[in-house]
N, C-alpha and C positions, 0 to 999 in steps of 0.2 A: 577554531583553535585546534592547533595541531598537542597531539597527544606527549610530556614529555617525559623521560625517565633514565634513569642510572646504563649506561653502557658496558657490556662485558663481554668476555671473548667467549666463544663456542668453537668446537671441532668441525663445524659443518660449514656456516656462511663465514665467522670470522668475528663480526658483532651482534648481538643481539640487544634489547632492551629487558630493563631488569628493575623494580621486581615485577610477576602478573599482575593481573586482574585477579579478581576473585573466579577460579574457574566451574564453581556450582552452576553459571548459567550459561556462561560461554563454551564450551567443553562442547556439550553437543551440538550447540548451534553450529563451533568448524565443523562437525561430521557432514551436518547436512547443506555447509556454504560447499565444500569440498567433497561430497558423492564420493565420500568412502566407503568400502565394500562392504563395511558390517559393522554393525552397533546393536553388541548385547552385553546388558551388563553394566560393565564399567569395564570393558578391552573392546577395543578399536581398532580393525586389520586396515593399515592405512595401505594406497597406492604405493609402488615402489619409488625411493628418491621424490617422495611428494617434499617441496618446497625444504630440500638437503636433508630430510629425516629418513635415519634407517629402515629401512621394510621391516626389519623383525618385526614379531609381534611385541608390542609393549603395552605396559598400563596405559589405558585410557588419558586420565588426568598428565600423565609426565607427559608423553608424546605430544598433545594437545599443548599444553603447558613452552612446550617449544615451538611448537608451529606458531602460536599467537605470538609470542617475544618477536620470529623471525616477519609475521606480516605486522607487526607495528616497526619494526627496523624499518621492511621497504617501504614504511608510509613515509616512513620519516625522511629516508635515502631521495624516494621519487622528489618530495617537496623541495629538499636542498640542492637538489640537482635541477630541479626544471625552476627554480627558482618561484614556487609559488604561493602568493600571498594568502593570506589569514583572514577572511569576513571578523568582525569585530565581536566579542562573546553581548549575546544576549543577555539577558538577567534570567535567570532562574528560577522556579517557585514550583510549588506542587498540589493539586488540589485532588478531591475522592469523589469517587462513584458512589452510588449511594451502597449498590454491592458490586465486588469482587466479580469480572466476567469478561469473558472472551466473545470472540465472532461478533462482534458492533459495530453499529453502521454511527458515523460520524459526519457530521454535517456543518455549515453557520447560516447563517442570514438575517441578515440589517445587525451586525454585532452579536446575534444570540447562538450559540454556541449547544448543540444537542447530543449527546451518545445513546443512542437508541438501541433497544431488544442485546441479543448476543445469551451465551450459552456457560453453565454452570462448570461445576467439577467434575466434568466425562472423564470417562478412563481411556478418552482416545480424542484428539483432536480433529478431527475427519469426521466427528458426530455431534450431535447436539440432542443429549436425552435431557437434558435439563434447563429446557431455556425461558427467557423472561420475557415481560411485554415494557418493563421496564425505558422512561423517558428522563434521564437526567439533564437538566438544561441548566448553563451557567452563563450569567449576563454579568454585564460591568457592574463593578462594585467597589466605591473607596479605591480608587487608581486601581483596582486591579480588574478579576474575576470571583466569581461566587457561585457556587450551587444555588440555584433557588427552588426550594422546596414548595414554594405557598400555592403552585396549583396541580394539584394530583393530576399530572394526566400519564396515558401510556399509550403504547400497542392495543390495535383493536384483536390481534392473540399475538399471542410471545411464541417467538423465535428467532433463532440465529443465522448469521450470519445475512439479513438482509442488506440492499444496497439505498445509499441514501443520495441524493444530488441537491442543491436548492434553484427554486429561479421565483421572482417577484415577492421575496419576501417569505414564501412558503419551500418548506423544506421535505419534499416527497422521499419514502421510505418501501420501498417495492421488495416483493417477495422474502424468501429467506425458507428456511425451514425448522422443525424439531427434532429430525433427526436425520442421518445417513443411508438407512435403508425404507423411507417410508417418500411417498409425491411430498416435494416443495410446495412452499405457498405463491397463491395465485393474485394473494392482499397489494394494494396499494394505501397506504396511512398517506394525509398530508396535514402535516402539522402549521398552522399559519401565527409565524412568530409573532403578526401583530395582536392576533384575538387568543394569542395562545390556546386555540383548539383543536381538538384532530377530528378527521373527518375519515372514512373507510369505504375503499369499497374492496366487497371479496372476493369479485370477481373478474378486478382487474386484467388479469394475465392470463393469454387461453389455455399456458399449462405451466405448472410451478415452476421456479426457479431460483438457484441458490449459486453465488461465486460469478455474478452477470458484474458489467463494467457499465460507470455510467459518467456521460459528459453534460454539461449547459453550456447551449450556445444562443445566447440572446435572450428569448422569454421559451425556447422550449428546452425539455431536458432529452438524451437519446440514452436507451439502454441497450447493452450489445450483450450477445452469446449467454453463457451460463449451462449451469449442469442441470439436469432432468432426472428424475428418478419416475420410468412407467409406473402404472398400476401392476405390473407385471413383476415390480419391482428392480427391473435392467434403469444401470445407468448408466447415460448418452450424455453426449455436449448439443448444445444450441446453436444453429449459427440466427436468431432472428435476432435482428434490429427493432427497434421500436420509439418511437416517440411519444414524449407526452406533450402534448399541445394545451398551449396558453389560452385563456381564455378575456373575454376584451378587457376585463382588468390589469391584465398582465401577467394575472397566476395561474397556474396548473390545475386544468381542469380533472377533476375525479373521475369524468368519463373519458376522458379524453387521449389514454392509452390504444397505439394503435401500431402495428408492423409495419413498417417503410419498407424496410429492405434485409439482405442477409449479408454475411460474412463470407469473406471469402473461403475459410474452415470453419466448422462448428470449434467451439473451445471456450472453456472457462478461465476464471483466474487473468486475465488481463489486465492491463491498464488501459486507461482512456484520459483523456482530455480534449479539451476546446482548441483549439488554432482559432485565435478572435474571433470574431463573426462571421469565420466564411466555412468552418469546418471542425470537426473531429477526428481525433485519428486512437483507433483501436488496436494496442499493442501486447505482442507475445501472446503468452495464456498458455493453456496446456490443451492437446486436442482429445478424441474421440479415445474410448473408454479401451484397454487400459490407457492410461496419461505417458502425452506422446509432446514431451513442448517443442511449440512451436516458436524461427524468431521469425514471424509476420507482422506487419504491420499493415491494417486497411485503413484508410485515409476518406472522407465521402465530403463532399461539398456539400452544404446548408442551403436552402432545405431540402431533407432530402424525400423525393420523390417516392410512390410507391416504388416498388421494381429496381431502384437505382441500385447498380454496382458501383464499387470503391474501386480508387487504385491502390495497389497493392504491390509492397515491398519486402524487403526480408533488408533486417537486423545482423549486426556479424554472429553468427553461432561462437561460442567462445568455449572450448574444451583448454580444461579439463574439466569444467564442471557442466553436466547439462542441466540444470534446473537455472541457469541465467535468464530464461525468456519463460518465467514463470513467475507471476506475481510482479511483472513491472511497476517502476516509479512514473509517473508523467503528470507534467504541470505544466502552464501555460506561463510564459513571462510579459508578454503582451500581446497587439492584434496582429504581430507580426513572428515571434518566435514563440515556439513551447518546445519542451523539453523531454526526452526521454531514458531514463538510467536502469541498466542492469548493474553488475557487480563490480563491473572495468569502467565502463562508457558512459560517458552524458553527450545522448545524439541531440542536436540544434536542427530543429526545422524550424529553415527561415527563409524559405521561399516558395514559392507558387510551385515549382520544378522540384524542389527538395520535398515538398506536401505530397507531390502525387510521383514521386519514386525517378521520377525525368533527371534527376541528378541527385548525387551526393549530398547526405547529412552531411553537417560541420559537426567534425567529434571530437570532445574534448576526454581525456585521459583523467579517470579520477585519480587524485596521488594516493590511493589509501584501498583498503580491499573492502569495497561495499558489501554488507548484508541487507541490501533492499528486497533482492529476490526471496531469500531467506525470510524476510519478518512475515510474508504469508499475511499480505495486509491490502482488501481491498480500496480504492482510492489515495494509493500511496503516492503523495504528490499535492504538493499546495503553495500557494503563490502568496508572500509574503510582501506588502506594499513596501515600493522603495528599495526592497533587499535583496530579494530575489525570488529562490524555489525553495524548497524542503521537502525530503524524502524522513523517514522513517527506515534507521539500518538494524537490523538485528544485533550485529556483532560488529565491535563490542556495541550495546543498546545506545543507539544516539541521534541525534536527529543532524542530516547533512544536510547542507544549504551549498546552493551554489549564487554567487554574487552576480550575474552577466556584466555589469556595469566595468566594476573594478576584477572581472574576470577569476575569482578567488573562492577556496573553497571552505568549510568551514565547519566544524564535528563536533557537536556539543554534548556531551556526558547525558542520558538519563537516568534518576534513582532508580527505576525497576523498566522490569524488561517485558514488551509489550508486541512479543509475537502472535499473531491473529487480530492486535488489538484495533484501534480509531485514529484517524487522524486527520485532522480539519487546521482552517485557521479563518481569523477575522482580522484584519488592518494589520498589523506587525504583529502581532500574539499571535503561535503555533500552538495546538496541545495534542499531548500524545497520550492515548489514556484505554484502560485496559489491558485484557491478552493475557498471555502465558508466559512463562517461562519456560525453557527447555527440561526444566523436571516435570511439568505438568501443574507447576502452581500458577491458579489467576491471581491476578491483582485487580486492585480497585485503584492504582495510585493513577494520575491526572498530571504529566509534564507539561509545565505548562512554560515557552520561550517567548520572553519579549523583546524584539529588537528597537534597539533606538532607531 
């Protein structure tokens, strides 16, 4: 559903859309879609002629206030112009965390639906002095979803920003940490949705790590890169790979974490997904300390060997903004395409040659200005049966779906805004739940989209 509203004329492009959004949470989030030179306050020193607005300095809210009108115009402009169709609105509903929190790992399997650990009311996003061990889990209930409260379980210790995957049924929860300046965790949790139990081991990981990317292909899971904090207190990017390997049931074994392989750059903050069963490919991320993003993409055929190198591509860099390859979208649409979006682009690999960089992605042009990079949201990307993909955009907060089928794209509203937050899905139900907002307040709300 394209966004619609009142037209009016302005001195700069000619029309804009009118009235805003409410700009308490959008406001900053354009600072940081668009890597403008300074934000303090409430005044905002934007680029000169960024998207027909004057250089002067002005109020924070009015300038912003214009820039959004002008990128909902071209959303609207691109779609009437390239003629492109609308995915159909899902139903809407909304469900609660048990508390309010950011940095969660989000997960599903066999229909169960988990937001695990994540981090309190820091006075900085980049830390986690306050984090939980916290397992909310909501299963089908009366046609819809539900919290289910009735078995107390959690983290074997609370912290944020851990990464979650599932494979046979069991939904593995690896690393994370408590805070910014102290080693990451080395824990592996697996929670097994059938016996609803969690299991630990602490020594999973030979050294902490927090903002790693993680894929399942088949019955094992693969976890790439991630950031390190020494004992020394210095913090570095990872480039190791790792598998977790199945065990003859089909589930992830707790010992069974083990390093395959390395990345082509160390770097965090990535996307990852499956290409069916013959691979994963590990996209963007930010490299080695200070953050330097990168648009790489490593590509590794399954399974992967000790020792095995990826092939390895590069993304279009897209200026003016450089955090585009930072915090990628990627979702798998079948055994043959998965998908990957920054803030412009939804790149299509759907070939053997397009996987390992031997030719051209098929790129399709999003009509709208994505904030996927922007929502700073690990595992952003989930594969909706029948419908398609969905990302998680920051600005304005929404969750975009791309159709392959009927080639169509699709922006659906959410109540609150869930920067840092979770997002999973099960059969045609999406849910988007936790995070922040751009003033610093978490939420507890739970978006939850169901497609016919």
């Amino acid at each position: 559903m394209v966004t619609t509203a009142t037209m009016v004329r302005t001195s700069h492009i000619g029309i804009v859309f009118s009235p805003p959004r409410s700009t308490s949470e959008n406001t900053r989030t354009m600072c940081l879609l668009l890597r403008w030179s300074r934000f303090s306050g409430c005044v905002c020193e934007p680029r000169k002629e960024t998207f027909g607005i004057p250089s002067t300095q002005a109020t924070f809210t009015t300038e912003i206030m214009k820039l959004e009108h002008q990128m909902l115009f071209l959303t609207q402009a691109a779609a009437l112009v390239h003629g492109v169709a609308a995915l159909s609105d899902p139903q809407h509903s909304t469900l609660q965390l048990s508390e309010p929190r950011r940095a969660v790992a989000a997960a599903s399997a066999d229909g169960v639906v988990v937001f695990a650990g994540g981090c309190g009311p820091d006075t900085s996003t980049f830390v986690c002095d306050y984090p939980t061990d916290i397992i909310d889990v909501f299963k089908p209930s009366n046609g819809g979803f539900a919290r289910d409260d009735s078995n107390n379980i959690s983290l074997s210790t609370a912290r944020g920003w851990p990464t979650a995957c599932s494979a046979g049924g069991v939904i593995a929860i690896l690393g994370g940490g408590k805070e910014g300046q102290k080693p990451h965790s080395r824990v592996l949790d697996l929670y097994d949705t059938s016996t609803q139990t969690i299991s630990s081991n602490a020594t999973s990981l030979q050294v902490g790590l927090w903002g790693h990317a993680c894929a399942t292909v088949g019955d094992d899971i693969y976890f790439a890169g991630g950031k390190v904090i020494s004992q020394s207190l210095q913090p570095s990017m990872s480039d190791q790979v790792s598998r977790l390997a199945a065990g003859a049931d089909g589930k992830p074994r707790l010992d069974g974490l083990e390093q395959v392989a390395k990345l082509s750059l160390d770097r965090e903050a990535a996307g990852a997904t499956n290409w069916g069963d013959k691979g994963f490919l590990v996209a963007g991320g930010t490299g080695n300390w200070p953050p330097i993003d990168v648009p790489i993409v490593d590509a590794f055929t399954t399974p992967v060997e000790e020792g095995a190198t990826p092939c390895t591509w590069n993304l279009n860099p897209m200026p003016p903004s450089p955090l585009n390859e930072y915090w990628l979208g990627a979702a798998a649409w079948n055994d043959t395409v998965s998908y990957i979006m920054d803030n412009k682009t939804l790149y299509a690999v759907n070939s053997d040659s397009a996987f390992c960089g031997q030719s051209p992605t098929t790129n399709v042009t999003i009509p709208f200005v994505s904030g996927v990079p922007a929502a700073r949201m690990p595992g952003n990307g989930v594969l909706v049966d029948g419908v398609g993909v969905c990302f998680y955009s920051a600005v304005p907060s929404s969750l975009v779906c791309y159709g392959p089928d009927q080639q169509a794209f699709g922006n659906f509203a959410c109540d609150a805004t869930h920067v840092s937050g979770g997002i999973t899905a099960t059969g045609k139900t999406v849910f988007v739940g936790g995070g922040v907002d751009l003033a610093g307040k978490i939420t507890d709300v739970v978006d939850v989209f169901t497609f016919e």
